[in-house]
N, C-alpha and C positions, 0 to 999 in steps of 0.2 A: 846791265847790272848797275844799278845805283850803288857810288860810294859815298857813305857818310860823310860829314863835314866835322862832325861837332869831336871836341878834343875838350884837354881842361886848362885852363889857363897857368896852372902849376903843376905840372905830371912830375915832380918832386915827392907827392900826394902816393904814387904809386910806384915808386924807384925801389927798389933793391938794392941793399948795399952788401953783399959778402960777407959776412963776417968771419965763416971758419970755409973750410975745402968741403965741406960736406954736401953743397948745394941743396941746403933744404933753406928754402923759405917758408913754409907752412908748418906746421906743427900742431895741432891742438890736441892735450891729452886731458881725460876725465881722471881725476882722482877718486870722487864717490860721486854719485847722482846729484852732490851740491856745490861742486867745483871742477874748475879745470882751470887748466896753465896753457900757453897760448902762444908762440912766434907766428905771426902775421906780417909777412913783410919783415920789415927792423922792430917791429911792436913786439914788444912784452911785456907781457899781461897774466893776474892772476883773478877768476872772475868767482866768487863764494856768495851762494842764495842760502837767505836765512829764510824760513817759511816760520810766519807765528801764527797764521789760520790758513782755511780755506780760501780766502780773499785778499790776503797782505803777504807779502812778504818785501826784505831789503836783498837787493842787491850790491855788493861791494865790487866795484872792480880797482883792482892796483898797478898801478902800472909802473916798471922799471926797466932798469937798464944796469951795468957794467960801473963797476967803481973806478975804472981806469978808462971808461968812454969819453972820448974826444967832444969839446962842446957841441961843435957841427951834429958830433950821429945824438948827443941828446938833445939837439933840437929837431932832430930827422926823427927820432922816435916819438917827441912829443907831437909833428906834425903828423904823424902817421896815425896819432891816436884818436884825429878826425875819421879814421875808419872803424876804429875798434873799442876807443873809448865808451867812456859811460853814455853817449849821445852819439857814438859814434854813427856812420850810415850802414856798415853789417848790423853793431849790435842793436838800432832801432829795426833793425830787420828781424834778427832773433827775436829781439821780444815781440815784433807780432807775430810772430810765426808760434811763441807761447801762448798768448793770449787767444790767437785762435783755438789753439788745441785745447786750452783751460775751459773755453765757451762749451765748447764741444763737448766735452768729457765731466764736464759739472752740474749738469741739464738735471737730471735726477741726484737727488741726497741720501735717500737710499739705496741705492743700486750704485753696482760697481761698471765700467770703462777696461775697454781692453785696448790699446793702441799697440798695434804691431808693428816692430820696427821690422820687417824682412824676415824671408827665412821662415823653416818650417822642420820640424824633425831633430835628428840629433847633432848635438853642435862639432863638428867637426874640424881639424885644420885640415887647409886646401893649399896649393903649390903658388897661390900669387896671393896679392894684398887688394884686388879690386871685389871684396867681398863683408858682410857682416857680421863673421865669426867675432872678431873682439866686441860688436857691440853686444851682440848676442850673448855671449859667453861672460859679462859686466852682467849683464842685468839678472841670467841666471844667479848669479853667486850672490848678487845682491837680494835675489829671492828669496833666497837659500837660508840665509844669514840672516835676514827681515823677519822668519818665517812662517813667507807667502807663498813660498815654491805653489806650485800649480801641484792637484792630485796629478798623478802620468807624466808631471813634465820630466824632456828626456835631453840628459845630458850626453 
């Protein structure tokens, strides 16, 4: 077995700092298909995509913190924002990971794209959280609401 050598020269970068008893470090929640809120580590983050075409859109993201945070954690959050920041190395991840999907799904200008996140049939709750009920159950409603519902789709 080879063991790797390579490390970071500030793993500060990827620390954890506590902040409540809850042990969540990760968080990411969608409020509508054009934002979401974000703990990443000690990062937070609000990230809102304005679309003005097919080809443009801004993305804003905001980053904060605690009015009563200690300078240290708002320099911990600021350096943690080299992961999740506007330049961040996730979020140049997500966006190609958009940008492919955009390639992909834009090919044709009259014809419609169906990208399936998971899942098939009616949306259900299940007894654990390693599933895609909420995502599923978002986009319905947002179907719903848009009104694009699918003919037959099943709630």
């Amino acid at each position: 077995m080879t063991v790797s050598t390579l490390k970071l020269n500030d793993p500060e970068l990827v620390q954890f700092k506590p902040e409540f008893d809850d042990g969540i470090s990760l968080a990411i929640c969608g409020i509508f298909p054009n934002a979401t809120v974000h703990q990443i580590m000690n990062s937070l983050a609000a990230r809102h995509l304005r679309t003005f075409s097919q080809h443009e859109f801004e993305l804003t993201v905001t980053l904060f913190g605690y009015a009563d945070d200690t300078k240290e954690m708002t320099n911990h959050r600021l350096l943690q924002a080299n992961m999740v920041g506007p330049a961040g190395l996730i979020s140049m991840e997500d966006g190609e990971a958009i940008e492919i999907t955009h390639r992909a799904s834009a090919s044709e200008q009259e014809a419609c794209s169906v990208i399936e996140m998971g899942g098939g049939g009616p949306i259900t709750d299940l007894d654990h959280r390693v599933n895609d009920v909420p995502c599923r159950g978002f986009w319905s409603y947002y179907a719903e609401l848009m009104g694009i519902e699918p003919d037959g789709a099943v709630r």
